[in-house]
C-alpha positions as CSV (number, residue, x, y, z in Angstrom):
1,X,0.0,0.0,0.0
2,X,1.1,3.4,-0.6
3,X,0.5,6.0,1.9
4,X,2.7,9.1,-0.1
5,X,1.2,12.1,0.0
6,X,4.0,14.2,-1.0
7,X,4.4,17.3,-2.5
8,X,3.8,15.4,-6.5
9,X,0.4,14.5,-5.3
10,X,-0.6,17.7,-4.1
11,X,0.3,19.4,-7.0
12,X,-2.2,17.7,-9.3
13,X,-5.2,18.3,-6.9
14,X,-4.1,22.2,-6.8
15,X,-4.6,22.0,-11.0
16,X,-8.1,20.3,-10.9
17,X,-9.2,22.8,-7.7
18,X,-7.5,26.0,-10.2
19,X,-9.3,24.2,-13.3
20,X,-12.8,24.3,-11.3
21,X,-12.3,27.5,-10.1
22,X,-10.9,29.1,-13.5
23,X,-13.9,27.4,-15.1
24,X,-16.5,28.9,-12.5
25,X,-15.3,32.2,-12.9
26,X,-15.7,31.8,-16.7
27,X,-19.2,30.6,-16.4
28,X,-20.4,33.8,-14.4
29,X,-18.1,35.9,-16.7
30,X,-20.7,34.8,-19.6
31,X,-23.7,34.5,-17.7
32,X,-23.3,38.4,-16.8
33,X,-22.3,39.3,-19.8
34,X,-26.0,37.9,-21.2
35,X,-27.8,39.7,-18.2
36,X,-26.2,42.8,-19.8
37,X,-26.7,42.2,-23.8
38,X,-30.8,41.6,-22.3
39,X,-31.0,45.1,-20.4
40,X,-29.2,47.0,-23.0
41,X,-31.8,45.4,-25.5
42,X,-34.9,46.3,-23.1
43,X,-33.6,49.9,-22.6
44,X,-33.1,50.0,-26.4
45,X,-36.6,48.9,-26.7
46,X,-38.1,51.7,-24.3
47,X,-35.8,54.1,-26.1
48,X,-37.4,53.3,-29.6
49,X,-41.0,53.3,-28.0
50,X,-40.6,56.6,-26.1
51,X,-39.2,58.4,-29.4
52,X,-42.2,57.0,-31.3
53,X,-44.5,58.1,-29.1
54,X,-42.7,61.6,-29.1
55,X,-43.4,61.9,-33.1
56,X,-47.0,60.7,-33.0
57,X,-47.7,63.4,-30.6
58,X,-45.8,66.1,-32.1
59,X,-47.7,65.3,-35.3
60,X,-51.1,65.7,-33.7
61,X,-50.0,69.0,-31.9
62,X,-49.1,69.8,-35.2
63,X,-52.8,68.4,-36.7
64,X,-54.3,70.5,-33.9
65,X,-52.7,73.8,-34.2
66,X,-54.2,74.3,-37.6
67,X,-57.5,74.2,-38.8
68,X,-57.4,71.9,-41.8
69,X,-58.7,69.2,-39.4
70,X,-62.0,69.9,-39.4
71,X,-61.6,71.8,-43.1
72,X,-60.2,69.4,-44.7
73,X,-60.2,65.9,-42.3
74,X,-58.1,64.0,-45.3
75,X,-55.3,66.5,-46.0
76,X,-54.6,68.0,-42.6
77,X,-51.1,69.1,-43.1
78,X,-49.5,71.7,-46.0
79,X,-47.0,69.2,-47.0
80,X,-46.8,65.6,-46.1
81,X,-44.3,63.1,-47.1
82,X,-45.6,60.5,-49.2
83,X,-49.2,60.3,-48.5
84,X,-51.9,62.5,-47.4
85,X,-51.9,63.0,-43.2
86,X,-48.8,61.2,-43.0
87,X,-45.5,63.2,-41.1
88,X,-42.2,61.5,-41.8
89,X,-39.3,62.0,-38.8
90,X,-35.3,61.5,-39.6
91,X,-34.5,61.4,-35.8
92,X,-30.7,60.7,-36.4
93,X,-29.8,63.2,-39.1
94,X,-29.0,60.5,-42.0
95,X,-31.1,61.8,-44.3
96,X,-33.5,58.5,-44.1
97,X,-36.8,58.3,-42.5
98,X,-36.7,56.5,-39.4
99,X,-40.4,57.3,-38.2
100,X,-43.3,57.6,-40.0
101,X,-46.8,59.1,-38.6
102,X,-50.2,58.8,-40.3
103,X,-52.9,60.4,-38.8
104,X,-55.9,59.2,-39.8
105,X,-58.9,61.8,-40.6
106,X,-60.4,63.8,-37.9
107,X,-64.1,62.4,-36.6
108,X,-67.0,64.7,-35.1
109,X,-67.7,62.8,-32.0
110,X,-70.1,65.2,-30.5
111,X,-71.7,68.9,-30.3
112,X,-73.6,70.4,-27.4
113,X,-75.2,73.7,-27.2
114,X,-73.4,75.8,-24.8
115,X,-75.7,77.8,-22.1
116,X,-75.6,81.5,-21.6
117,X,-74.4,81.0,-18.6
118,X,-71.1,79.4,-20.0
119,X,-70.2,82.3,-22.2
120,X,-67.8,84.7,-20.7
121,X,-67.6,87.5,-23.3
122,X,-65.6,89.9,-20.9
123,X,-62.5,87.5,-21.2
124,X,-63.8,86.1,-24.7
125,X,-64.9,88.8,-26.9
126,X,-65.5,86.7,-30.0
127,X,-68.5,84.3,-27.5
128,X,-70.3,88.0,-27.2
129,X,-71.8,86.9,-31.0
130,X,-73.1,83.7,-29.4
131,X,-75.4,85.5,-26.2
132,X,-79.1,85.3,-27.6
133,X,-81.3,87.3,-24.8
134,X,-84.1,85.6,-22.7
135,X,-83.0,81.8,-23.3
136,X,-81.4,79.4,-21.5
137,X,-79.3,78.3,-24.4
138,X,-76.2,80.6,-26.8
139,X,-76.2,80.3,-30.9
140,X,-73.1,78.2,-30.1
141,X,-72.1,75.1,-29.6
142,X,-69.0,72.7,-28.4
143,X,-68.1,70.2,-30.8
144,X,-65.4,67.9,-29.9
145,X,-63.1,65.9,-32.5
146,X,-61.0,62.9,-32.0
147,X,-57.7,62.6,-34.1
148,X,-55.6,59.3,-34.2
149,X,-52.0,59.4,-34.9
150,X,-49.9,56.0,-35.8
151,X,-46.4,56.2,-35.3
152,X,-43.7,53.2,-36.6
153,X,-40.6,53.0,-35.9
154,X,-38.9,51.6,-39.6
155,X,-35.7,50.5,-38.3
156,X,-37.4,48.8,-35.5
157,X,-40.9,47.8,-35.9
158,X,-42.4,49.6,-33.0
159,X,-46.3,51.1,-33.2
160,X,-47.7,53.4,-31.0
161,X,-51.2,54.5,-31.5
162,X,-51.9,58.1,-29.8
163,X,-55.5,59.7,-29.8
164,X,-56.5,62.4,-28.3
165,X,-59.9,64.9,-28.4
166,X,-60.2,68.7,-29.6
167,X,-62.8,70.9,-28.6
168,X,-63.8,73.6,-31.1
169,X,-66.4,76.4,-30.4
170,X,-68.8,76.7,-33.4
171,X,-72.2,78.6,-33.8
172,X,-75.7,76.4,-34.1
173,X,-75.7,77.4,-38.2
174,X,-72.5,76.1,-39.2
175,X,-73.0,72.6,-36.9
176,X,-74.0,70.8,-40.2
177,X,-71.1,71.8,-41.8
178,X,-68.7,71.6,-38.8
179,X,-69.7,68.5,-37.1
180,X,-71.2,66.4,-39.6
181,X,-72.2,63.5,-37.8
């Protein structure tokens, strides 16, 4: 039987002890460096979403501001890029389209007649038109649109779909023409 334990022995147990321990540290090397390729992918992800989202609603404060919505519901802006109601975004500066918005035509969703009461023509001068003496209700009405804005992201693939309402003052004669329902 032999009982050496000498110094030869040892030396081959330290190798397969370093070998373990080189090859754990390798393993978590790896595994973290996946945990970090994921979050930078997510973060990436939110990044492409949020600025999506940014366009779409930039193009409808842009629908909004003018008055073509409710003129002209399928031509809303002076110049779009390839299509009617469509806004195209080059968020990097390459010269290529790297959002593209299409707001789809404005709908009349409703109109109510607004009450005397609600008119304040001391702060409003243009609702003084609307007062009609001795009844309970103006010559003018709210009429409130909704406007839908789809943003994609071309590189990426992502959609956000933004609506929001507008509220436009109109008088009773022109609801027909304003607000056809």
């Amino acid at each position: 039987m032999n009982t050496n334990f000498g110094p030869a022995r040892q030396q081959g147990m330290v190798m397969i002890i370093a070998m373990i321990m080189l090859l754990t540290v390798t393993l978590m090397i790896v595994s973290g460096s996946n945990v970090v390729q994921a979050n930078l992918k997510v973060v990436q992800n939110m990044e492409s979403l949020e600025q999506t989202r940014s366009a779409a609603l930039a193009t409808l404060e842009e629908a909004k501001s003018s008055d073509q919505f409710t003129v002209s519901p399928g031509n809303m802006f002076a110049e779009s890029c390839e299509v009617d109601n469509q806004r195209c975004y080059d968020t990097n500066g390459d010269g290529v389209t790297d959002i593209t918005v299409v707001v789809e035509p404005a709908r009349c969703v409703i109109v109510s007649p607004k009450k005397n009461s609600e008119l304040r023509p001391f702060e409003y001068p243009s609702e003084a038109s609307c007062f009609l003496a001795d009844t309970l209700y103006s010559m003018c009405a709210e009429s409130v649109w909704e406007i839908v804005a789809v943003a994609t992201d071309v590189a990426t693939g992502a959609q956000v779909s933004v609506r929001q309402g507008v509220s436009i003052e109109t008088t009773l004669n022109k609801v027909d023409t304003a607000c056809p329902l």
